[in-house]
C-alpha positions in Angstrom: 12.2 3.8 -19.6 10.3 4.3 -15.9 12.3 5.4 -13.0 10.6 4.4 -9.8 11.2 5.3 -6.3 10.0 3.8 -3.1 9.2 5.5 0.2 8.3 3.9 3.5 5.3 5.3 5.4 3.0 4.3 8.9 -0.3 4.2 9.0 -2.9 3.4 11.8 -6.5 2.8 11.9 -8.9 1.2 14.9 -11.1 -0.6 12.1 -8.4 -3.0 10.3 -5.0 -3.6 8.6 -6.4 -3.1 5.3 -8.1 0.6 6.3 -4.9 1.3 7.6 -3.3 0.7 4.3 -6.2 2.6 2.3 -6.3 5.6 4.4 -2.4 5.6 4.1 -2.1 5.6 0.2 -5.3 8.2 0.3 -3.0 10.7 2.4 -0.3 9.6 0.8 -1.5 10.3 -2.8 -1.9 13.9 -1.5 1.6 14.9 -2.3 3.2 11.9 -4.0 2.0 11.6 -7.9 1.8 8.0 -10.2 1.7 5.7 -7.3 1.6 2.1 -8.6 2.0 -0.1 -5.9 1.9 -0.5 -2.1 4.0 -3.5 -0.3 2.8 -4.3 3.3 6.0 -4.7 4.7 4.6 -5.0 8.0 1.6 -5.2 10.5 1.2 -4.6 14.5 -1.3 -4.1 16.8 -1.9 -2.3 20.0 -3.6 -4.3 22.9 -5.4 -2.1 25.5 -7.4 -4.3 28.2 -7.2 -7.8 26.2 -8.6 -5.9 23.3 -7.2 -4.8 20.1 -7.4 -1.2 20.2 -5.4 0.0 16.9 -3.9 -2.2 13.6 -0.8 -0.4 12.3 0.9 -0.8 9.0 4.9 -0.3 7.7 4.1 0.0 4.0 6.2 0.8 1.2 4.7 2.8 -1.7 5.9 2.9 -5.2 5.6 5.4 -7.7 7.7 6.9 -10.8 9.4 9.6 -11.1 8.7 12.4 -13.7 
């Protein structure tokens, strides 16, 4: 039997939603072991002069426990 946990992260990146996602399981892979999923539960972005400066992300990221 698996036990899984989830934890909720933000990520941000000024190229897209979906680098914003990848850089955030990257980082996130750094000190959390066996992901196996990411949900976007989420996506934003920040305006600046009629122009979308930055895409942000509320993910949750799944992974079992040892």
């Amino acid at each position: 039997m698996s036990v899984l946990k989830v934890i909720e992260i933000l990520a941000n990146s000024d190229k897209s939603w979906e680098d914003a996602t990848r850089k955030a399981v990257k980082h996130a892979s750094k000190s959390v072991k066996n992901i196996r999923s990411v949900y976007v539960n989420e996506q934003s972005a920040s305006i600046k002069d009629s122009e979308v400066t930055e895409f942000r992300v509320n993910l949750k990221i799944t992974f079992e426990v040892d």
